[in-house]
C-alpha positions as CSV (number, residue, x, y, z in Angstrom):
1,X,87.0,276.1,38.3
2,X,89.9,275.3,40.3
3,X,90.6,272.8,42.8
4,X,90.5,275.4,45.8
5,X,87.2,276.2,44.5
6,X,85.9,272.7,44.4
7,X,86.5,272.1,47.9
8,X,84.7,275.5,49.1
9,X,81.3,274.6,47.1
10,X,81.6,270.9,48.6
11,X,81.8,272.4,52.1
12,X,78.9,274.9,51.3
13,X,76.7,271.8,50.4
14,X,77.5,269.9,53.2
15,X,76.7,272.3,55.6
16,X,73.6,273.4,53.9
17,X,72.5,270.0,53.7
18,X,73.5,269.3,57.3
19,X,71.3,272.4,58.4
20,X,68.4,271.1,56.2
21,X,68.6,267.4,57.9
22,X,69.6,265.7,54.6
23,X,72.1,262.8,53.7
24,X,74.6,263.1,51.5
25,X,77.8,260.7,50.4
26,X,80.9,262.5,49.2
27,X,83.8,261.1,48.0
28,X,86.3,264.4,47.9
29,X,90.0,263.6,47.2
30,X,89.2,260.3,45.3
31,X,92.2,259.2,44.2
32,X,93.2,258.5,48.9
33,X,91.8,255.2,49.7
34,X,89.2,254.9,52.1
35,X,89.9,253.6,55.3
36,X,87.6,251.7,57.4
37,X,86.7,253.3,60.7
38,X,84.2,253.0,63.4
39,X,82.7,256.0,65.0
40,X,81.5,256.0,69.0
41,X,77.9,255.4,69.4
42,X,77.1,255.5,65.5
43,X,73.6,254.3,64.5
44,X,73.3,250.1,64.0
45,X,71.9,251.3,60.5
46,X,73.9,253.6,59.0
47,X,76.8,252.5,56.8
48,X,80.3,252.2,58.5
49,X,82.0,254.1,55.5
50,X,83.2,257.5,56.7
51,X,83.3,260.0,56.0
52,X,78.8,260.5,55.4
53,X,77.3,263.3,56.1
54,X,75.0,261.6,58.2
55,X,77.3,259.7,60.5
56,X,79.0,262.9,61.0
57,X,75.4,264.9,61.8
58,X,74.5,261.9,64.4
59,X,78.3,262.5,66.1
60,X,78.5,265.4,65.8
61,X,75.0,265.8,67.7
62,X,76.0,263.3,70.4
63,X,79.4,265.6,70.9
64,X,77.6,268.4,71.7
65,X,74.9,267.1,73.5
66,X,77.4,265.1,76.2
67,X,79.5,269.0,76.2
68,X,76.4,270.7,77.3
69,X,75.8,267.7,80.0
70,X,79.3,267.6,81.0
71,X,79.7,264.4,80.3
72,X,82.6,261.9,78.1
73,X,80.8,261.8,74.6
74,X,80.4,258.0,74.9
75,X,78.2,258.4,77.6
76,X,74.8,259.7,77.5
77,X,72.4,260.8,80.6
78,X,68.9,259.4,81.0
79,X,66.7,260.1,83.8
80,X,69.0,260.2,86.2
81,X,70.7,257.0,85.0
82,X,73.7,256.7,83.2
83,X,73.8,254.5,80.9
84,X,76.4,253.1,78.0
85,X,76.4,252.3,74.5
86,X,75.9,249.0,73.3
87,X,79.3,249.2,71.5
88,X,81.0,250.3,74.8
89,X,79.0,247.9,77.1
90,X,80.2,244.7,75.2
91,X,83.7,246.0,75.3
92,X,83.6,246.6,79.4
93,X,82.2,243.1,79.7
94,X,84.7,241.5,77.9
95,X,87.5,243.5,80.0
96,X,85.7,242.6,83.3
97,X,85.6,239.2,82.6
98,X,89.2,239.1,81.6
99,X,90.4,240.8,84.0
100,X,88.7,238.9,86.6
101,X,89.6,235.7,85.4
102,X,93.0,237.1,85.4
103,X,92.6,237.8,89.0
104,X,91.2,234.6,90.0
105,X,93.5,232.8,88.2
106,X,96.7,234.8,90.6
107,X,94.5,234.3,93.7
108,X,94.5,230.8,93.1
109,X,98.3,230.2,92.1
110,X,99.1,232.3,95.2
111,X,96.9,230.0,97.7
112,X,98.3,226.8,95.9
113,X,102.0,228.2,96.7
114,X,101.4,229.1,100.2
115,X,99.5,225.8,101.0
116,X,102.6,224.3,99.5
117,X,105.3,226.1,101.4
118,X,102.9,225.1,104.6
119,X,103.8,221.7,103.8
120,X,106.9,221.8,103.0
121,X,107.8,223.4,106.5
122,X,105.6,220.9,107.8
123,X,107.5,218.6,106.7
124,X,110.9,219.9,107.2
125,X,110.1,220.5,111.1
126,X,109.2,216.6,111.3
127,X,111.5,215.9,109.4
128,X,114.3,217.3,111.8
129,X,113.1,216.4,115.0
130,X,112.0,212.5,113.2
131,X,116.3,212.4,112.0
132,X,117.2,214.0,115.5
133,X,115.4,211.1,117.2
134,X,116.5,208.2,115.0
135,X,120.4,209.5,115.4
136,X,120.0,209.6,119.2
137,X,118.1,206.1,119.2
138,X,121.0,204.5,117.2
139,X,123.7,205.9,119.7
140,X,121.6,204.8,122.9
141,X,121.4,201.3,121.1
142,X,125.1,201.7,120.0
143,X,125.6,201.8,124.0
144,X,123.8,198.9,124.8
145,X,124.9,196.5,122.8
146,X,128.6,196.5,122.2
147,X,130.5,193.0,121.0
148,X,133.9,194.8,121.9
149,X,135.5,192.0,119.8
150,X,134.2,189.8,121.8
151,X,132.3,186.1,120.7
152,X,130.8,185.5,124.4
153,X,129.4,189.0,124.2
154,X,127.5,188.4,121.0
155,X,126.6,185.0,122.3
156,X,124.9,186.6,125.6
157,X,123.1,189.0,122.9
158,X,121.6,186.5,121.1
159,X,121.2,183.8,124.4
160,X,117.6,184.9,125.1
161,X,116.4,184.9,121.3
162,X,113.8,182.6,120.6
163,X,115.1,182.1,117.2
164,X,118.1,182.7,115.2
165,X,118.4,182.8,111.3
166,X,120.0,179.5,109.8
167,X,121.0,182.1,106.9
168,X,121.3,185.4,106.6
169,X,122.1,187.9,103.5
170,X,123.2,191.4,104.1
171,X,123.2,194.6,101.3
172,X,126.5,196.4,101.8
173,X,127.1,199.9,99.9
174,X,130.3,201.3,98.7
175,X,131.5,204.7,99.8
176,X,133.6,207.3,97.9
177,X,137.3,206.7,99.2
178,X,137.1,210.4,100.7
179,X,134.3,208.9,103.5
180,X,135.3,207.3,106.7
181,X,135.2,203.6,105.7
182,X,135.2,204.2,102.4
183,X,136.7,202.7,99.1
184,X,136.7,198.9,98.1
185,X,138.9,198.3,101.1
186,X,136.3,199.9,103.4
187,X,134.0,197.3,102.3
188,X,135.8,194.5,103.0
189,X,136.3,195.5,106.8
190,X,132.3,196.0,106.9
191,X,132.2,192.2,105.0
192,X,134.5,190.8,107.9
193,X,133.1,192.3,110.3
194,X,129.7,190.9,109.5
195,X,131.5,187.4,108.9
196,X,132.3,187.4,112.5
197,X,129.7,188.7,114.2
198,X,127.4,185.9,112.1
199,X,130.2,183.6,113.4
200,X,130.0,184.5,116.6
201,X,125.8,184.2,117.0
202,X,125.9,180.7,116.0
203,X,125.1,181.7,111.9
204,X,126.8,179.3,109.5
205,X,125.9,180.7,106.1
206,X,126.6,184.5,105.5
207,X,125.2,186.2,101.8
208,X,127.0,189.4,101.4
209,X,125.8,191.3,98.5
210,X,127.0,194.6,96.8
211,X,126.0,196.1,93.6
212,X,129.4,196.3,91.7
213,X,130.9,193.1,92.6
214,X,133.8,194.9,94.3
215,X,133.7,191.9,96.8
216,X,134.4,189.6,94.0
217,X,137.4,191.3,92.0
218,X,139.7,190.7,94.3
219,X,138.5,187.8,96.5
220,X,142.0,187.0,98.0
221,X,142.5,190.3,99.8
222,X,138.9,190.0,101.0
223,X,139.9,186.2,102.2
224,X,143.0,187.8,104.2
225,X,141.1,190.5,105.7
226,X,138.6,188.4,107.0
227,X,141.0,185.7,108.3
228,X,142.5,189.0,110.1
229,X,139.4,189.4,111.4
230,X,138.8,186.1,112.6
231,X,142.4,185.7,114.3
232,X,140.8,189.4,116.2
233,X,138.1,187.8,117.3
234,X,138.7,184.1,118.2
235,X,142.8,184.6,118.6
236,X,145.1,183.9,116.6
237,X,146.4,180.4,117.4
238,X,143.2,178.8,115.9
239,X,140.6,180.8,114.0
240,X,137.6,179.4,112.6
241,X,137.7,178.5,108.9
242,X,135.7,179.5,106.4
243,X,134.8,179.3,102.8
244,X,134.0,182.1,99.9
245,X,132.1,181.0,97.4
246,X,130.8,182.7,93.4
247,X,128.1,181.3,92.0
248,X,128.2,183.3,88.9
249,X,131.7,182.0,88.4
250,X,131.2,178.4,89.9
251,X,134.3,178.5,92.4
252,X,134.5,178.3,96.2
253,X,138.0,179.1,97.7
254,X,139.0,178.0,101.2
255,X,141.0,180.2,103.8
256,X,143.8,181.8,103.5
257,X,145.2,182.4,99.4
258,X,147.3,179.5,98.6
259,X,151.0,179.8,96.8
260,X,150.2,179.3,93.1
261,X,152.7,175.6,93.5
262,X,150.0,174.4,95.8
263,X,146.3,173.5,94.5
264,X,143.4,175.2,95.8
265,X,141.3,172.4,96.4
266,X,144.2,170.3,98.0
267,X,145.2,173.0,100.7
268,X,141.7,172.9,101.9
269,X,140.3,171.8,104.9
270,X,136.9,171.1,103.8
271,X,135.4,171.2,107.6
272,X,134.3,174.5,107.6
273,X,132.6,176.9,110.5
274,X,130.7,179.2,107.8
275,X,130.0,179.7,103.8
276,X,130.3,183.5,102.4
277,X,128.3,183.3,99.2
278,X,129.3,186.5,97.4
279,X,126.6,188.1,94.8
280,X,126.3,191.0,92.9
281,X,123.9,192.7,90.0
282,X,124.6,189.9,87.7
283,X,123.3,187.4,89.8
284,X,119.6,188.9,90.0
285,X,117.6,189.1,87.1
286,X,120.1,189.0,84.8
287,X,120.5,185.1,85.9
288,X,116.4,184.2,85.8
289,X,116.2,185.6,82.0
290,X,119.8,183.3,81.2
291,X,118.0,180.6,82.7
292,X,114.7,181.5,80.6
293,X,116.5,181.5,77.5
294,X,118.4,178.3,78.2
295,X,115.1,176.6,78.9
296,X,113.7,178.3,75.9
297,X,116.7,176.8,74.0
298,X,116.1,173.5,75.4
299,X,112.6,172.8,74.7
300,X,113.3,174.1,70.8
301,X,115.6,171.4,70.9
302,X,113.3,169.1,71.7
303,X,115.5,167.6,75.2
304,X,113.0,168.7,77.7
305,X,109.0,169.0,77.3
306,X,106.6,171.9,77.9
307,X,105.7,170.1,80.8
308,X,108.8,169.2,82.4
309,X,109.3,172.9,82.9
310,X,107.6,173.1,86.6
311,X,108.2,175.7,89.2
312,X,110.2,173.1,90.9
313,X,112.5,172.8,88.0
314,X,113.3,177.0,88.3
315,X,113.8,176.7,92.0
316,X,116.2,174.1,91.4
317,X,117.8,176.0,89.0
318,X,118.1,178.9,90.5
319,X,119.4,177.6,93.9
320,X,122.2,176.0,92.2
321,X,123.1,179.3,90.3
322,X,122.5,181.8,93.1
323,X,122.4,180.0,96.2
324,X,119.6,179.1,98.8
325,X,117.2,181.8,100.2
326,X,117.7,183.7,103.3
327,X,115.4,183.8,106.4
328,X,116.5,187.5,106.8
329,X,118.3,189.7,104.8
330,X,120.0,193.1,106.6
331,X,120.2,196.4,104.9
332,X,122.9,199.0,106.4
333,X,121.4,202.4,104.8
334,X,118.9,205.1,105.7
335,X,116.2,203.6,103.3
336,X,115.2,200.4,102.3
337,X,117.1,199.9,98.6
338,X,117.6,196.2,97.4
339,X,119.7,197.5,94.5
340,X,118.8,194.4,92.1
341,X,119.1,191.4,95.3
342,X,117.8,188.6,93.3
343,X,114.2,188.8,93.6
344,X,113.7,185.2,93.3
345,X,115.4,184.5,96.6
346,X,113.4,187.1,99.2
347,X,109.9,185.7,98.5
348,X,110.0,184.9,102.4
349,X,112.6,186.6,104.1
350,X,112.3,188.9,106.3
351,X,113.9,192.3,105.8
352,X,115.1,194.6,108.5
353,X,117.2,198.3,108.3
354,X,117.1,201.0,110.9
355,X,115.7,204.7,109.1
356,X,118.8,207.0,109.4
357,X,121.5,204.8,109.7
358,X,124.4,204.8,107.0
359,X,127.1,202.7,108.5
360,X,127.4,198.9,108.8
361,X,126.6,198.4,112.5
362,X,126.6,196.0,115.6
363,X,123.4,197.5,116.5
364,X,121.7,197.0,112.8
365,X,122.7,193.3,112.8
366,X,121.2,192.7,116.9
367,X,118.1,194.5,116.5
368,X,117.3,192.7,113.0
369,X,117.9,189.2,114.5
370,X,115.7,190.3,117.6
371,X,112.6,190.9,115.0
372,X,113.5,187.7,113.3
373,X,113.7,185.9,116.8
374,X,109.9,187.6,117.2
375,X,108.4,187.3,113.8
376,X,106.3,184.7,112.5
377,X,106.1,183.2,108.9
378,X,103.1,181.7,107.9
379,X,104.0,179.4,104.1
380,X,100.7,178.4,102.5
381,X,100.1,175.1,100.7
């Protein structure tokens, strides 16, 4: 019998068996691999292999059944109801609850983004009217008080202060050399300017700290701009004198830069009017963990005890490497930045900047000695 003819009895017995409600396995064209495949709606207990006669009798029954109804052959009409296979109703849960976690989950990013630009404009608006009103305050200050250059006016400024600071230590920045004021040069006419206005309030020891230690590199040119200053402010004929001294490098220099014939020490006039103490980075915490490891050295060596090493001793120490510590300490920028001031020397000083300000101003340096005037300092035991 040939092949053709095969195929047209196997089809005769399915349908006869089909017609008489059997159940019948075939397994026509053999050598093709079956394929796994899963039916709509089949029966929980009939095998998933297909094709069998009697998945295809319960399908094709469904099929024609939903046809006659009108309806998708997934779903199936009863009493009035519609209602889903159990196949199909796991799969539309799953997709609901996907898709509405999805949808939560947008909602939620979307009202987390608005609440955050809400802020944000907040903020912005507050922002601009808070910089608005600290740049107007400055210039209304800026008109009343003026030194013009002048020691009595700075002395009438500071006449009706309670108190005045026996030191005080000031932060200055450096500015690109493209800014007004700007460059290492820049920086020395904001460090003479703050030598005489201390001068001129009755201050006798100035700290003028900036980061880099431009101050210190060249300490001559910085000696002749002040004296310049000086001459500006208290004539020429008979400025005050000063002093500059390094503690990191151990060496105080006197006036005007001497011809290199003449000794520094024997050109100097030792009577002074005010000390510049000049400090940088290196003088902060750098110095306390030299002076650790020196004292760490010293008691391995066995020339000082655990016991001689005393809070006392540190101070000590550390006044003679860095200096004494101010009563108030002046910062000329928008923020409050110490940028590494040796933390060992502001454990009571008072520290004063104006919000929005970026320049080194008369105004700054009156209104942080009128706090200092009105503040009180309480030292326990």
């Amino acid at each position: 019998m040939t092949e053709s003819e095969n195929i047209n009895v196997i089809a005769e017995t399915q349908e006869l068996l089909i017609s008489e409600g059997g159940s019948y396995s075939t397994s026509v064209d053999s050598k093709n691999k079956r394929t796994e495949y899963n039916p709509l709606n089949v029966k929980p207990e009939v095998s998933k292999q297909v094709p069998c006669l009697t998945n295809t009798k319960y399908i094709v029954k469904n099929v024609m059944q939903s046809k006659e109804e009108n309806l998708n052959p997934s779903i199936f009409k009863n009493n009035g109801k519609v209602n889903i296979g159990d196949g199909n109703r796991k799969s539309i849960n799953d997709f609901m609850t996907v898709e509405f976690y999805r949808l939560s989950k947008t909602i939620f990013d979307f009202l987390m983004k608005l609440l955050l630009a809400i802020i944000f404009c907040n903020f912005s608006v507050f922002r601009y009217f808070q910089y608005n009103y600290n740049c107007v305050k400055l210039k209304f200050y800026s008109l009343l008080y003026n030194p013009a250059d002048s020691p009595q006016l700075i002395r009438n400024d500071v006449a009706s202060f309670p108190k005045i600071p026996r030191r005080l230590a000031a932060i200055l920045e450096y500015k690109l050399e493209e800014e007004v004021g700007g460059g290492a040069l820049g920086l020395m006419e904001d460090a003479s300017d703050l030598v005489a206005w201390s001068l001129s309030a009755g201050i006798k020891h100035l700290t003028l700290y900036d980061y880099d230690g431009l101050l210190k590199d060249d300490v001559d040119l910085l000696r002749k701009i002040i004296y310049s200053k000086l001459c500006k402010y208290f004539g020429g004929q008979k400025p005050p004198k000063f002093a500059v001294r390094i503690p990191h490098k151990g060496k105080v220099y006197y006036n005007l830069p001497t011809s290199a014939s003449i000794p520094e020490e024997a050109s100097s006039d030792k009577k002074i009017s005010i000390e510049i103490v000049l400090l940088s980075v290196v003088d902060g915490r750098e110095t306390i963990v030299d002076l650790t490891k020196s004292l760490a050295e010293l008691h391995k060596e066995g020339k000082i005890s655990e016991d001689d090493i005393t809070m006392e001793l540190v101070d000590t120490e550390l006044k003679q490497l860095v200096g004494e510590e101010p009563d108030l300490l002046l910062y000329f920028g928008p923020n409050l930045d110490l940028q590494g001031f040796p933390p060992w020397h502001i454990r009571l000083t008072e520290l004063f900047w104006e919000h929005d300000n970026s320049n080194v101003s008369y105004t700054v340096f009156i209104r942080g000695l009128k706090q200092f005037s009105l503040s009180k300092v309480n030292v326990g035991k």
